[in-house]
N, C-alpha and C positions, 0 to 999 in steps of 0.2 A: 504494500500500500504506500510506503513511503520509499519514492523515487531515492539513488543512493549516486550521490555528486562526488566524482575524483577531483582534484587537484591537482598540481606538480608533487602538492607534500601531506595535503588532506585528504579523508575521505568524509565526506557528511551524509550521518543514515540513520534511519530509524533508532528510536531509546529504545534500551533494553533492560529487564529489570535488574541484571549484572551492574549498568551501569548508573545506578541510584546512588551507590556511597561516592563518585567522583561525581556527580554533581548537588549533591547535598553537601558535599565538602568545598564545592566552587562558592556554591551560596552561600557558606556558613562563615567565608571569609571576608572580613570588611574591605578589603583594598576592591573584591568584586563589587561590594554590596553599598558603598561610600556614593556612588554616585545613583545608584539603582535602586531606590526606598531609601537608601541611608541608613539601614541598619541589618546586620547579618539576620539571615535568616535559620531561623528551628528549625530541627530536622522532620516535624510533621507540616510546616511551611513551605519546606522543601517536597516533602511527599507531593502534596496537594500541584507543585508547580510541576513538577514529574509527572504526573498523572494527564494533566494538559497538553502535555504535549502527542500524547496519540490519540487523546478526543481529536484536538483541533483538526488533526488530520483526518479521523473516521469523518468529523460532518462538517466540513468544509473545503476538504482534497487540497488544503496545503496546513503548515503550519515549521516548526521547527526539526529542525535536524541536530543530533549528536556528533561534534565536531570530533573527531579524532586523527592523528598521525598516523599515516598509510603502513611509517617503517615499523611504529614500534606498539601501536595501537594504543597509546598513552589516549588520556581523554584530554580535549584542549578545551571544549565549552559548546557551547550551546545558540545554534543560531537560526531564523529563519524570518518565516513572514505568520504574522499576527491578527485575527481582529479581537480587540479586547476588551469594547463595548468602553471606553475611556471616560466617555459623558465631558468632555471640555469644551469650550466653543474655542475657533471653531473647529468641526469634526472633520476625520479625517476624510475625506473622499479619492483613497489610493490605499493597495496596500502597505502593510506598515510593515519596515524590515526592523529587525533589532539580533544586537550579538552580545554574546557575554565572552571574556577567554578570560581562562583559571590563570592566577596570578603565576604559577610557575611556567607560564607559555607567552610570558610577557614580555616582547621584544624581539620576538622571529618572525615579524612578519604572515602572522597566522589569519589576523583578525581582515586584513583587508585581501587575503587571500581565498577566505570560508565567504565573505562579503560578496567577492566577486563571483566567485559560483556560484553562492545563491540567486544573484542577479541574472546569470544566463541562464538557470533553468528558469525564472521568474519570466523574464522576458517573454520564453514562450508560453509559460503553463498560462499567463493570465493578460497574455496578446499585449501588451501595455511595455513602456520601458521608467514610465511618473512610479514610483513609490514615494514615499512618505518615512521618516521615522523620526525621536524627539531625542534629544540628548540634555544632561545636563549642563550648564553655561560651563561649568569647571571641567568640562569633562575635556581637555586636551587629546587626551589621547583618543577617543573614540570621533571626537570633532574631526583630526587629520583622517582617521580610516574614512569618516563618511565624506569629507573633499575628494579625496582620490577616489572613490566610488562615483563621483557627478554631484552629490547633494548638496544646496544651496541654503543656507536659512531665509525662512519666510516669514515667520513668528515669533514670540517671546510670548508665552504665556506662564500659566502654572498648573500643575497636576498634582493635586494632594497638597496643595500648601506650598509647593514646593515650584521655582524658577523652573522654566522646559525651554528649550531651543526647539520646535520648529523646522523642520529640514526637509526639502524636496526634492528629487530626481529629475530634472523635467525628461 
């Protein structure tokens, strides 16, 4: 059910329930969770976010993929396209891509390479090349992955109380 996207150095594919302690362990780390809620997440918080990701995909035929290293099958994080029902004005009218990479995968080049192949399978599965996704103002690092990907900022709003950057694909 869930298409499985190579890399030069990724593979991205369906969650498996093997692989719940490396991402309960990605979430449960603040330097992941600091810009992303702002605060690590429980491990039944985590469950619950695990578990979404193969609904999304039974009833909606897309959703996130399990990032891993081809060579050594380490897990790197977690990435795809989303709709998450957000309720902010204004809403999004594209789909939304989002990535997470586990802090020991930070600085090889992973996040804008998991990005970029979700984008060409996206391109076709949903005829479109506009997505959407929100980053936080501080968030440096995910701001450059989403430049190199196309995305422009559009908005400043807030989500949960919290600053959002706004970011489009055209």
């Amino acid at each position: 059910m869930v298409p499985v996207i190579e890399t030069e150095r990724l593979r991205l594919r369906g969650h498996e329930l093997r692989d719940f302690d490396g991402s309960a362990a990605m979430w449960a780390d603040e330097r992941t969770t600091r810009f992303i809620g702002g605060k690590p997440s429980s491990r039944d918080d985590s469950w619950r976010r695990f578990m979404g990701f193969p609904g999304h995909w039974k009833l909606l035929a897309f959703g996130y993929w399990l990032i891993e290293e081809k060579a050594t099958g380490a897990y790197v994080g977690d990435g795809g396209f989303g709709d998450f029902l957000r309720g902010f004005p204004p809403p999004f009218d594209a789909p939304e891509q989002g990535w997470a990479i586990t802090p020991a995968m930070y600085g090889k080049g992973y996040a804008i390479e998991a990005v970029r192949g979700m984008l060409g399978w996206a391109e076709k599965h949903f005829d479109r090349t506009d997505f959407v996704c929100m980053i936080a103002p501080e968030n440096v690092s995910s701001h450059r992955v989403a430049e190199k990907a196309g995305y422009r900022e559009y908005e400043r709003t807030e989500y949960k109380g919290e600053p959002i950057v706004l970011l489009r694909r055209p």
